[in-house]
N, C-alpha and C positions, 0 to 999 in steps of 0.2 A: 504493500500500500504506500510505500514511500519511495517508488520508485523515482519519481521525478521532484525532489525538493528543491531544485531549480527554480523549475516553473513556479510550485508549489509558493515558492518566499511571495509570491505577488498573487494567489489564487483567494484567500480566507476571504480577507479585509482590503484590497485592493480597490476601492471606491474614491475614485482622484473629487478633491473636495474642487468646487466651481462652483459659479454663481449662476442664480435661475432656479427651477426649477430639473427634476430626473422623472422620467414618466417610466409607470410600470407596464410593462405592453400586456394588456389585459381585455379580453373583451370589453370588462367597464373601464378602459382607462382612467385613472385619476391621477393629479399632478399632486406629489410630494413638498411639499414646502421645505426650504432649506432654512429658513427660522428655525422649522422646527424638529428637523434631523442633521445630524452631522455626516458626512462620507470619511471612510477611513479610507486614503491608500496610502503614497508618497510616500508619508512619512509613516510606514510600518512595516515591517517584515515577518512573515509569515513561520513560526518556529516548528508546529506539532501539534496536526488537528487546531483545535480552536483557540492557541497561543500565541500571541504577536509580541513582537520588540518593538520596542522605539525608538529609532534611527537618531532622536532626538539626546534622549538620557542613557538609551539601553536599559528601559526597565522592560520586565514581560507584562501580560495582562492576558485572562480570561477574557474571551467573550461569548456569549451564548444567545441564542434566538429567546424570545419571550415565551416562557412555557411548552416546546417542544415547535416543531413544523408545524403538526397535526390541526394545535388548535386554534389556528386563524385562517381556517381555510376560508371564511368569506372577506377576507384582505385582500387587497390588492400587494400588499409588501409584506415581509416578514421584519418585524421589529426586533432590533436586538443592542445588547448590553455591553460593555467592556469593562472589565474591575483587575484593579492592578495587583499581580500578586506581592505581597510584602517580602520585601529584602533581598529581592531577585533584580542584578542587572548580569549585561556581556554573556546573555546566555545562548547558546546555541542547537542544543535539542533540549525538549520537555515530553516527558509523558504521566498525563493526567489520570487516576485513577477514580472514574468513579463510578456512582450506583444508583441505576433507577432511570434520573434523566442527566444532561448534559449540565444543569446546574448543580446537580446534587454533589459537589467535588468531597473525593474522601483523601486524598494525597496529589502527590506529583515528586518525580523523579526529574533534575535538571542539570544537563551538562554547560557548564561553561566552556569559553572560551579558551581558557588557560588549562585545560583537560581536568579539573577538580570536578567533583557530582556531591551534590546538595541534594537533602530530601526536608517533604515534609511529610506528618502524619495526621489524620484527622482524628478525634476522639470516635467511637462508637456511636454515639450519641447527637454529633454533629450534623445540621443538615441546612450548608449552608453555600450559595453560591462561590464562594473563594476562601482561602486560607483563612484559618486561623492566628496564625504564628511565623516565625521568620524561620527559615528553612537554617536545614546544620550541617555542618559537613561531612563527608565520610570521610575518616582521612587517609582509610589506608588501599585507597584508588585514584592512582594519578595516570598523568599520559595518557587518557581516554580519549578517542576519536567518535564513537558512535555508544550506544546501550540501547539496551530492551527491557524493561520492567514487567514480572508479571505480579500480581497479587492473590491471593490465596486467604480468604478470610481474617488472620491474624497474623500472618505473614506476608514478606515480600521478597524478589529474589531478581536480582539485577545478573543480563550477559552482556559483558563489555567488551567495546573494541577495544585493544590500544594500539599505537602510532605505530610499534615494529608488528602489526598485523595478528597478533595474540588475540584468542579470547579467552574471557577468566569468567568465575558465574561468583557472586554474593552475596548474601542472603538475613535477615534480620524480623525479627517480632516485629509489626510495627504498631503504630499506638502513641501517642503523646507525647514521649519520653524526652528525656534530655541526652542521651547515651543512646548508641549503638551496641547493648548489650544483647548478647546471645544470639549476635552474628556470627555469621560463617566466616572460617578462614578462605582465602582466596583461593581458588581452582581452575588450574586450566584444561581448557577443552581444546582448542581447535588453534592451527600455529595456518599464516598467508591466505587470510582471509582478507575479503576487499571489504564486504559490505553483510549485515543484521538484518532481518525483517521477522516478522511474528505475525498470527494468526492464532487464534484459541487458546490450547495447551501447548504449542506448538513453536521453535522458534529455527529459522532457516538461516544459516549462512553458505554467505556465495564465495570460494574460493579463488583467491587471484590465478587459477588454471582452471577457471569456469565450470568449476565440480560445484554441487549443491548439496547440502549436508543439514540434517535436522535429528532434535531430537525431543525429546518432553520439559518443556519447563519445571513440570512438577515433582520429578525426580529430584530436583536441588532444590527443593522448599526445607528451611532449616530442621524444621520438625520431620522430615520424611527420610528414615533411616536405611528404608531398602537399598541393594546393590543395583538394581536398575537401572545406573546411571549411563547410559549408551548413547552415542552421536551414531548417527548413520549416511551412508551417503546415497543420494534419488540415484537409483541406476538409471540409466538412459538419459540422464541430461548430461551434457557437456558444453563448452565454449557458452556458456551461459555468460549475460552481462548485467541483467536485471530481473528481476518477477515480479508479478504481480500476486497476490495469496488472494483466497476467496474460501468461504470456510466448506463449499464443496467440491469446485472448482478450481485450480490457479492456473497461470501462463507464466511462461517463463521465456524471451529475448535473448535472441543467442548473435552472436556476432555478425553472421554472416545475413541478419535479420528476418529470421525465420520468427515463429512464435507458434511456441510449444504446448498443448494443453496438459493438464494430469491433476487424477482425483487426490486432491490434499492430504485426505489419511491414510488412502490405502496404499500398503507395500507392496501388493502385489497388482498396480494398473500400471502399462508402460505409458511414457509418455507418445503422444502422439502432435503431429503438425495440425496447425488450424491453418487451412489455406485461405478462406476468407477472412483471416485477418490481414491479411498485406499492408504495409504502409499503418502499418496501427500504433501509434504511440504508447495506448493502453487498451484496457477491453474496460469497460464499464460491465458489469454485470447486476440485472436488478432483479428483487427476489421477489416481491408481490406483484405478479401482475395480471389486471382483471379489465385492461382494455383490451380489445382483439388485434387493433390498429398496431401497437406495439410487440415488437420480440425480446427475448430475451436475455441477449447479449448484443452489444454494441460494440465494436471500434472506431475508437478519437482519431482517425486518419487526419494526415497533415493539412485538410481545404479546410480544417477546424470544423467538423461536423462530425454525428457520432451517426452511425452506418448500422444498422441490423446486419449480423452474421445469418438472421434467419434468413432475411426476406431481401436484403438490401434495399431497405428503406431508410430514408433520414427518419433521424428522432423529431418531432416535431417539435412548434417552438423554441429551437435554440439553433443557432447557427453563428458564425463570427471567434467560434473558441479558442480560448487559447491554455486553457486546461483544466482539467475534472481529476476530481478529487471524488474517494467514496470509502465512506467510514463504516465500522459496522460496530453500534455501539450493544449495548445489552438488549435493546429492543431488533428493530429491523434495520435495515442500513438507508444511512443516508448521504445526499449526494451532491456536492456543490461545484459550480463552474464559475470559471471566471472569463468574462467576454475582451472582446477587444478595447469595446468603449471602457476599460476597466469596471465595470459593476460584475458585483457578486450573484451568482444566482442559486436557489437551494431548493431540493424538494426531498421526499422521506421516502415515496412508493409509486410504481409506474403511474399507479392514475391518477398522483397530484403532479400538474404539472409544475415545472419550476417557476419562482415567484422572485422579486427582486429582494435582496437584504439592504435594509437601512438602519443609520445606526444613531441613537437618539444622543444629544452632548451631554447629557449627564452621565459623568461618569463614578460610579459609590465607590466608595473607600472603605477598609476596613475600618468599622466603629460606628457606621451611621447607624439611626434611631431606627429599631426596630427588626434587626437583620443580625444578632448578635449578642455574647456576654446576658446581662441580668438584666431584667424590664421590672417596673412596678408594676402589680395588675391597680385595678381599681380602688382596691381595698384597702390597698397601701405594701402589702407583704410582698417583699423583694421574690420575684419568684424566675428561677431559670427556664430559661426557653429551650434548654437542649436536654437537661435531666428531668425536666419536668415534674418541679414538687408539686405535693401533692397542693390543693386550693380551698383546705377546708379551714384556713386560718380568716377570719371575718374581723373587720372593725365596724364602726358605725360608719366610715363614710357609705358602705357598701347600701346601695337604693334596697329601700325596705322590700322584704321577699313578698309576693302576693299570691293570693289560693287560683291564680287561672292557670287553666292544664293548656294542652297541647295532645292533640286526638293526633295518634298512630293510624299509618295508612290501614286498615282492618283486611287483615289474610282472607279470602273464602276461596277464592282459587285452589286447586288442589296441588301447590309445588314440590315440587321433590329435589334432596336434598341425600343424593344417593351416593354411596363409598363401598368401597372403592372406583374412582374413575378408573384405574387402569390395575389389570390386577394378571399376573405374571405366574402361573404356576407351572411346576412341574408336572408332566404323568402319573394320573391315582393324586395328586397334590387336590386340595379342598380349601375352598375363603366363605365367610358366614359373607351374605350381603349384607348392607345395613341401610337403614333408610331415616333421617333424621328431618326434624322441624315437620314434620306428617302432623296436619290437621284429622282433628276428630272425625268420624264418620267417613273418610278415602281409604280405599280398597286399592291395593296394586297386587297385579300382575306381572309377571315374569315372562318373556321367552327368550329364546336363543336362534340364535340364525342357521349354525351350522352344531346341530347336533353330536357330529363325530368326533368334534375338536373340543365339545366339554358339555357338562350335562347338568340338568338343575334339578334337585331334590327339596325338601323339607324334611331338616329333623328337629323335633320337638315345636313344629310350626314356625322353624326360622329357615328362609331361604339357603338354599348351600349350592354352588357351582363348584364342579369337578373335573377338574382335565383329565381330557382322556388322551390324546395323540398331539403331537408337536403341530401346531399352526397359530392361527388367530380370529376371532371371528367378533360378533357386537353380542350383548346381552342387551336388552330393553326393559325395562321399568313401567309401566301405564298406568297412572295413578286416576282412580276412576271417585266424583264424590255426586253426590245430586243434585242436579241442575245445574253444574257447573261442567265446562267440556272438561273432554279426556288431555291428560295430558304428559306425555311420553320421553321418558331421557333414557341413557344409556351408558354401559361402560365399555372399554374393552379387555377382551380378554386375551390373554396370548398363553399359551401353554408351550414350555421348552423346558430344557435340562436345566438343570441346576446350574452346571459351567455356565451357561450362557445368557444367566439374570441379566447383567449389565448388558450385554447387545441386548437385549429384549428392547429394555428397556428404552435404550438408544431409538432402535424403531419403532419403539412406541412414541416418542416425541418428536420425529420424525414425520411422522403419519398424522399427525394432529391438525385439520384443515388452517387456513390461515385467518378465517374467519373466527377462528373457534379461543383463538391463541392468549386476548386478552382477557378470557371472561372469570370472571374471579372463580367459580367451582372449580372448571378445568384446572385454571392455574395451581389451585390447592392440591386438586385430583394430583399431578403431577408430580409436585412438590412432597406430596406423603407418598407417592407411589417411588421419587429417588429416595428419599428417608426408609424404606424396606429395603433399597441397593444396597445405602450405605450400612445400613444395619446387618444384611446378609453377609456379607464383605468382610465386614468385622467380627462374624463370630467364632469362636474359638472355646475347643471340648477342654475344661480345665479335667486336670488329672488332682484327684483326690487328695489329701493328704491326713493320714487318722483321722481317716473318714469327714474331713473338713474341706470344702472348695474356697483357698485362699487367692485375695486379690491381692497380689505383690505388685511393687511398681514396676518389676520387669512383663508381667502380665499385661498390666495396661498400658506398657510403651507397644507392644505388639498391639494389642486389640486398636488402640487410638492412631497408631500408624495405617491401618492398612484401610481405617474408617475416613481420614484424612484424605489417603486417596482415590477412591470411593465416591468422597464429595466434590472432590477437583473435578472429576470424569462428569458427576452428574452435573455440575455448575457450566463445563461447557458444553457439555450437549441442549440445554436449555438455553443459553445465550446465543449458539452458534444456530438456533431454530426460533429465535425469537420469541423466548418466553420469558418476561418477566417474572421475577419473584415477585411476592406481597410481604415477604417475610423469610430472613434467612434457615436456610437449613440446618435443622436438628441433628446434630451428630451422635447418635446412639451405638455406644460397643454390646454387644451380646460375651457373654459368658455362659458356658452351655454346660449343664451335670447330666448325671448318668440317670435313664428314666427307669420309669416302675418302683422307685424308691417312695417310700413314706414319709420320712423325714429326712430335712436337709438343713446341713449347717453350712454357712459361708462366713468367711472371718475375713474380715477386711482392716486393710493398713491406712495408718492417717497418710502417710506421706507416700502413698500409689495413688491418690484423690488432692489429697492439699494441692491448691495454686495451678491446677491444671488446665490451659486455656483451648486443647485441641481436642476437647471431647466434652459433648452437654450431658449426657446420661451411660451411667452402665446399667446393663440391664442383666440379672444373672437368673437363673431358669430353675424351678424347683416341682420338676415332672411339668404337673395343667399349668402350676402357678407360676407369678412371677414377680421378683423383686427391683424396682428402678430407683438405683441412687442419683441426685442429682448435683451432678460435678462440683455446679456454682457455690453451694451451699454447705460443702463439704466441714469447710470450715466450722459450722455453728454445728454441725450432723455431731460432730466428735470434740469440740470442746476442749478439754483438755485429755483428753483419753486419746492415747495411741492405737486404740483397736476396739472392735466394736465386732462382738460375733452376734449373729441373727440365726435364730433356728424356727425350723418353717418344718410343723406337721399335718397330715394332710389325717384329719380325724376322721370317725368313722361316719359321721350324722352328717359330713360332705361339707362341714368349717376347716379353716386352716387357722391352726393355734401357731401364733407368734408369739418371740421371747426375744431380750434384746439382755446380753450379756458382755462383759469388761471381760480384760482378758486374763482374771484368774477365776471368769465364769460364774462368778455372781451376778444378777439378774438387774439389772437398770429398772427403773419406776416407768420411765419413758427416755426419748430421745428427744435432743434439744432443733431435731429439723426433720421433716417430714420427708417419708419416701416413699414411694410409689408400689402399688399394690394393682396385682393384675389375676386376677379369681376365673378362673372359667365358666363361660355362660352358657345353658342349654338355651336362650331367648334372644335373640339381638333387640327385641324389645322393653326399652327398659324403661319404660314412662309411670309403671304402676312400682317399680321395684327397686331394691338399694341395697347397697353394701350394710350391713349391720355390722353393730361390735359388741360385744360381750366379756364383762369379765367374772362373768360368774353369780355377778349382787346387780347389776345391773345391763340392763341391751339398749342400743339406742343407735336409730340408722343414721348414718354419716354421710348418704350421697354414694356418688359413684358414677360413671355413663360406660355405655357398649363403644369398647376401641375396636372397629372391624379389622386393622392389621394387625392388633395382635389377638383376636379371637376370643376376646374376655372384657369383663368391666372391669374398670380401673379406680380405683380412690387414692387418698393418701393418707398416713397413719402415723401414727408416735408414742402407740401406747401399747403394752404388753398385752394379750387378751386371743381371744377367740373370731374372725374374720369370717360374715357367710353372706350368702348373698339370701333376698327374701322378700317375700311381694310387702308391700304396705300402701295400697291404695287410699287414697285420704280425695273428699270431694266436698264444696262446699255447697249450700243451696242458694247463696245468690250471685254463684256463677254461671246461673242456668241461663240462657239466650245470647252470653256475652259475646262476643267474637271468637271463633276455632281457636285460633294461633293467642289468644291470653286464657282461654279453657287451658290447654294445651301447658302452656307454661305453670302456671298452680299448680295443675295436677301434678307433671310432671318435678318440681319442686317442693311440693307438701310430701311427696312419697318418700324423699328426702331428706325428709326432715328440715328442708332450707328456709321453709317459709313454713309460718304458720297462723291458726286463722286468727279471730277476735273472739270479742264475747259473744254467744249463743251461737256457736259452730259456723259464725259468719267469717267471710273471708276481707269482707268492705273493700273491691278496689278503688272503689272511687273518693275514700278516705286519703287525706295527704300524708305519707309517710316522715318517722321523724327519724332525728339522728339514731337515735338509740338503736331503732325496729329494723332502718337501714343494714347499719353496722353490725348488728347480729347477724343478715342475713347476710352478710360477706363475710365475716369471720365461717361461717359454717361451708360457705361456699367454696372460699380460699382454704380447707380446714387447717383453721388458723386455730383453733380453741385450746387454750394454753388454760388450765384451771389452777393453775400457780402463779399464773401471773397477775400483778398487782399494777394501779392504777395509781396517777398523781392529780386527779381532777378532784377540787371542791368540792363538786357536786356531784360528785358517783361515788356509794358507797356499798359494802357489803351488809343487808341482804337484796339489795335492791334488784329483779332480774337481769337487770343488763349490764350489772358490772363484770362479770366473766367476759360479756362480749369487750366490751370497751374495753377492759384491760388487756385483753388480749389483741383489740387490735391497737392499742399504744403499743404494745413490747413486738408487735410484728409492725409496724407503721403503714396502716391501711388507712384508715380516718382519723385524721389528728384532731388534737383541741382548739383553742384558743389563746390569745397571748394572755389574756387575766386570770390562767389560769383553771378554765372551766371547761365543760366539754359543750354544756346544754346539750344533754341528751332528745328532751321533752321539741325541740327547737326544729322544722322543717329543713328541708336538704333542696337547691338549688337545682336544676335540671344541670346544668353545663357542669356540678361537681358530681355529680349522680355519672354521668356523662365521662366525667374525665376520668375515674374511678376504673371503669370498666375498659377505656381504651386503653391504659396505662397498662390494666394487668396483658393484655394483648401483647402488649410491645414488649413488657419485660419477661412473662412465663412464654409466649411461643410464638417472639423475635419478629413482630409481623413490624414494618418501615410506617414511620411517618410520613403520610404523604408530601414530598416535597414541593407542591403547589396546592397548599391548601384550599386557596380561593376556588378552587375549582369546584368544591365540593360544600365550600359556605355560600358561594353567590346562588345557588339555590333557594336557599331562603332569604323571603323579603325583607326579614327585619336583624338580618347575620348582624348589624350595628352591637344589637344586647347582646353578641358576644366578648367576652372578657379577652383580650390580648393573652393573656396566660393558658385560656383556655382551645386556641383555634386550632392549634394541631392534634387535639386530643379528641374534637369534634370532629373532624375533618377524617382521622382514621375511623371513627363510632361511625360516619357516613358512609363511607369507603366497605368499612367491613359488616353494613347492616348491624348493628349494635342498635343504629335508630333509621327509624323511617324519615324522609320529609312528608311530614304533615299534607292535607289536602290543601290548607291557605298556606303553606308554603310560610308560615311562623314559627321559629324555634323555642321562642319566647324563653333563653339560655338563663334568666337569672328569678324564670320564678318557678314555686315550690312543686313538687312531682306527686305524680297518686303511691299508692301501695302497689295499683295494680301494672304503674307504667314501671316502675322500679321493676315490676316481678317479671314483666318481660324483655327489657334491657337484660336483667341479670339470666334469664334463661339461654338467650340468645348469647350470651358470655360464656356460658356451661360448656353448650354446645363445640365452643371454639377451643376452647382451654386445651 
């Protein structure tokens, strides 16, 4: 992609500033004011992607389009930005890391002049168009000519040129730090090489005897210990002078100017000549296309026009070029030219056509109001915009709360809310179906397309597909209610070998229509379907020891290694098919014992857990059941204790007795952090039914829901006792006529014990809920319920019912008090803090992204104004991930008080996600 940086220095921002007016050639033509936009060329040089220098000072600058291509398509121009990176001049390449959209910058990697490379890091939690902080040096790489930067979740890993033609690979944690610590020592690969280029996993160098040579970036990621480290060379190219990469596709320019095609990952395609590329400076290659008029390959021939390879046809609309550029960023690719009259021109997909770039004279800095560091909200309480405290701290200035609600769009349609989207089995292999957010009274049906390739039963009235022969086919869903039409989704099913999970896989995401690509179930579908790769990937048969399966930290550098790369594979095969995440991927290690056994003990070490940032969950297997620790929390799990054994018996009435034991086997009261419990279910229905716990004097259901990949209900636990699963049907009488989808939530939360009703078995949705009633119901939800834990509020005391809650959600910090000291239990809850609550837990228990264009999702509503600044990113995901409906008047009315019953379906619909 960087074949021609030449051209390239004048391609981005090349916009020669003049007087007058710039017309955008548009069917509605409109004339541009130069008042009111600036032109960048002259004075800029084009660095890397959307980097510019300043011919003036030598500083660099982002710039980026206003909210993606996408969303002005009824413009005539594309509006866009330039923001100066801090502490960056004399720089000569940059590579930008980032996630989502082109402003969401997480890092950048930058060569100077004088061969030194500077990097920066973004925090986790940052989501902001430009740096943070002044970049640092690395000191021990100099004489640099060129680099390739890849990124890997919590790592980064640099292939460098230097001057005498070497390449050396680098690698480091990255994250905020002040220090290059638990970096790599320097290694070389590759000796008379000319030139770098990179695609996916994937990084190519072209040797000064025109060999081409590539190998896996993710091999040299610091954490990845495997020997896999191999350079190889493309057989069949030679006299090579340039390529072009494409992530299915690339060409390769050979001396005597030929141009060469060959499929990018596979080792075994020879390359072949493209004879209608003649005279092609580059190939343009574009991936969505849904006009007929268009092909789908081009060459940039020297009359400055781009050519169909299909058809020999001009592309239309453009002509006069003098060079194309085409990025392929985490979404789909996109594609910018620069004409002769110098203007820029960009579009995202064959059927937008290209529009002109204009660049407005305001140019932000770091620090301006609103884009950074700590905001006041209304209230006065200093609150971060990137950590996002919580918002339940109040002064008086805060406008007094009032009883008007805010009507949720009302369910009656019969949607379906089916799992697995993509589901991978082996031969004789078996997955429960699951069907979630199912309105009362809808009936679904099942069939199958192709019988032979897998087959659908019921046991114990829960669906079950079974692979029978290696292929792939659709399963259908038809969810049927009265008076409402039918209405039909599907998953797919692929049946192969076990070897072969990850290709499934692969062509399972592959195969994904392009229409289909951004819609949020799919994308989840996906995303939980590579979370069963990386999980499969990673597991590993522990071998006993005195009849104990011990987690050493040589255990979990194996398991966490090979889960690591596992996740790499799935991260580009999603990106290089244009699938957005919503939410980073879950890194789960399996640890596997031997089956048919009864009881099981596992003894785990503090420091095979402590501080570990390449793995979120281990998950260790005791026969049906199953135990998930989680990584982040390790810390507070084990306290001051080096070892923590768990023993897991699988009794005869069908409970699993748990015991949590120190390591000279004395028995713990509880544990100081919850862990994950996975029960096997004869039901995937679990709307009437819960996890119970028992310890002999007393039972009380704790919740639970049906995980359909791993084939059980799941809760979490911290206390010594008896574990079973058990109906408890609970219903109230004036939920009768209410809306399906809030029926639905009660029920399914009273069964739970999450909610509960009022006085005379009424449930009162339509009562406004208060702190207290709130707070209990998320402590039970989050099972936060610490019955030791103690409280510093005035006004909560023991025996009052809500102090167990409120204290325990102080010592876990889910709903805080007030600055005077109080909590006001009795005192109503805010919609937008109700709201923020719920998107918070999203973000931090299962890693889903703040949207980083929130307006997109607040200018929905007419009166987004009564949203609090503290609160729009927290609203903006609650909208994004249905948490909340938009209302039918399209009023969010963010600062007044909420029913019982709107709380009890926000927080269902949070269940459901967790």
């Amino acid at each position: 992609m960087k074949r021609y940086m030449a051209a390239l220095v004048s391609l981005m921002l090349i916009l020669t500033a003049h007087s007058g007016t710039v017309q955008a050639i548009q069917s509605d033509t409109k004339a541009v004011s130069e008042q009111q936009y600036t032109h960048v060329g002259e004075d800029y040089d084009i660095l890397d992607e959307q980097v510019l220098s300043s011919k003036k000072d030598r500083t660099a600058w982002i710039w980026y389009i206003n909210n993606g291509l996408s969303h002005y398509t009824s413009d005539t121009v594309y509006k866009a930005h330039m923001v100066q990176i801090p502490g960056l001049r004399d720089v000569k390449q940059i590579d930008v890391r980032r996630s989502g959209s082109s402003k969401d910058i997480r890092g950048y990697v930058a060569l100077k002049k004088d061969g030194t490379v500077w990097y920066w890091d973004a925090k986790r939690t940052d989501n902001l168009p430009y740096p943070t902080s002044d970049p640092l040096l690395i000191k021990d790489l100099s004489n640099v000519t060129s680099f390739v930067a890849k990124f890997d979740g919590n790592y980064k890993v640099l292939f460098v040129l230097k001057s005498d033609g070497s390449v050396w690979t680098w690698g480091r944690r990255t994250g905020n730090s002040k220090n290059a610590k638990s970096s790599l020592k320097q290694m070389k690969l590759l000796d008379d090489v000319a030139s770098l280029q990179s695609i996916g996993g994937h990084v190519f160098a072209i040797k000064k005897d025109g060999s081409v040579w590539k190998w896996r970036s993710s091999s040299y990621f610091p954490h990845n210990s495997s020997n896999s480290k191999t350079v190889e060379q493309i057989t069949g190219l030679s006299g090579v002078v340039n390529i072009d990469l494409g992530s299915i596709t690339s060409y390769a320019y050979k001396q005597d100017g030929t141009i060469w095609s060959w499929r990018t990952y596979r080792d075994d395609n020879a390359p072949v000549q493209v004879h209608t590329a003649s005279d092609a400076q580059t190939i343009v290659q574009l991936d969505f296309i849904r006009d007929p008029n268009l092909g789908k390959m081009y060459a940039f021939r020297t009359d400055g026009q781009l050519w169909s390879l299909d058809n020999d046809k001009v592309f239309p609309e453009l002509k006069d070029i003098v060079s194309v550029h085409q990025r392929e960023p985490s979404a789909q690719k996109r594609y910018y030219v620069l004409k002769n009259d110098q203007t820029l021109w960009a579009w995202e997909s064959a059927s937008d056509f290209p529009k002109l770039v204009v660049f407005t004279k305001r140019m932000e800095q770091r620090g301006d109001s609103g884009t950074g560091g700590h905001q006041a909200d209304q209230t006065g309480t200093q609150t971060d915009s990137h950590t996002d405290k919580r918002p339940d701290r109040q002064t008086g200035d805060r406008p007094k709360t009032t009883t008007t609600t805010t009507e949720p769009r009302v369910r009656t349609v019969p949607e379906i809310s089916l799992y697995p989207y993509v589901t991978m089995l082996p031969p004789g292999g078996s997955q429960t179906i699951s069907v979630n957010n199912l309105l009362p009274g809808t009936k679904v049906t099942y069939a199958i397309d192709d019988p032979s390739i897998g087959t659908l039963s019921y046991v114990n009235g829960t669906p079950v597909v079974v692979g029978n022969k290696p292929g792939q086919t659709i399963v259908r869903a038809t969810a049927t209610r009265a008076g409402y039409p039918d209405v039909t989704t599907y998953f797919m099913l692929y049946v192969a070998d076990s070897s072969r999970l990850s290709d499934t896989y692969y062509t399972a995401v592959r195969t994904v229509p392009a229409a289909d690509k951004q819609k949020p179930y799919i994308v989840e579908g996906l995303t939980q379907a590579g979370e069963l790769v990386i999980t499969a990937a990673s597991s590993e048969q522990a071998v006993p020891v005195n009849g104990q399966v011990v987690v050493t930290p040589e255990l979990m550098n194996r398991v966490a290694g090979t889960a690591l790369k596992a996740k790499s594979a799935v991260e580009q095969a999603l990106a290089e098919n244009g699938i957005v995440l919503a939410r980073e991927l879950v890194v789960n290690g399996e640890v596997l014992s031997s089956p048919g056994q009864n009881g099981y003990t596992f003894k785990l070490y503090k420091d095979s857990l402590i501080g570990r940032k390449d793995i979120d969950y281990i998950t260790v297997h005791a026969g049906d059941a199953k135990l998930m620790i989680h990584v982040a929390t390790a810390d507070r799990l084990f306290h001051s204790l080096p070892v923590i054994v768990i023993h897991l018996v699988n009794e005869s009435n069908g409970g699993y007795r748990v015991q949590f034991l120190d390591e000279q086997g004395r028995e713990l009261p509880h544990i100081a952090s919850n862990i994950g419990l996975v029960l096997p279910a004869a039901q995937s229905d679990a709307t009437n039914s819960s996890v119970f716990y028992t310890d002999g004097t007393t039972t009380e259901p704790i919740g639970g829901k049906f995980n359909p990949y791993k084939n059980g209900v799941e809760a979490e636990i911290n206390r010594p006792g008896t574990y079973y699963l058990g109906d408890n049907a609970t219903s109230f009488p004036d939920m009768e006529g209410r809306d399906p989808e809030l029926q639905q939530a009660v029920q399914f939360l009273a069964s739970k014990g999450i909610v509960k009703g009022k006085s005379g078995g009424k449930f009162e949705p339509d009562s406004l809920i208060t702190r207290a009633e709130f707070t209990s119901m998320l402590v039970k939800a989050f099972y936060a319920l610490d019955k030791t834990a103690t409280e510093s509020f005035s006004d909560v005391q023991s025996p009052q019912w809500h102090h167990p809650y409120i204290a325990s959600s102080e010592k876990k910090d889910i709903v805080k008090g007030y600055p005077d000291g109080t909590f006001k239990p009795d005192k109503t809850i805010a919609r937008e803090e109700m709201i923020a609550i719920g998107a918070r837990y999203l973000h931090e228990k299962k890693n889903y992204y703040y949207p980083s264009n929130p307006d997109v999702y607040l200018n929905q509503f007419k009166d987004k104004k009564t949203i609090s600044n503290w609160a729009k990113r927290t609203m903006a995901l609650a909208v994004k991930q249905r948490l909340i409906d938009v209302p039918a008047n399209k009023q969010i009315k963010a600062r007044e008080a909420v029913t019982r019953g709107e709380a009890t379906r926000m927080l269902y619909r949070l269940y459901l996600q967790l």
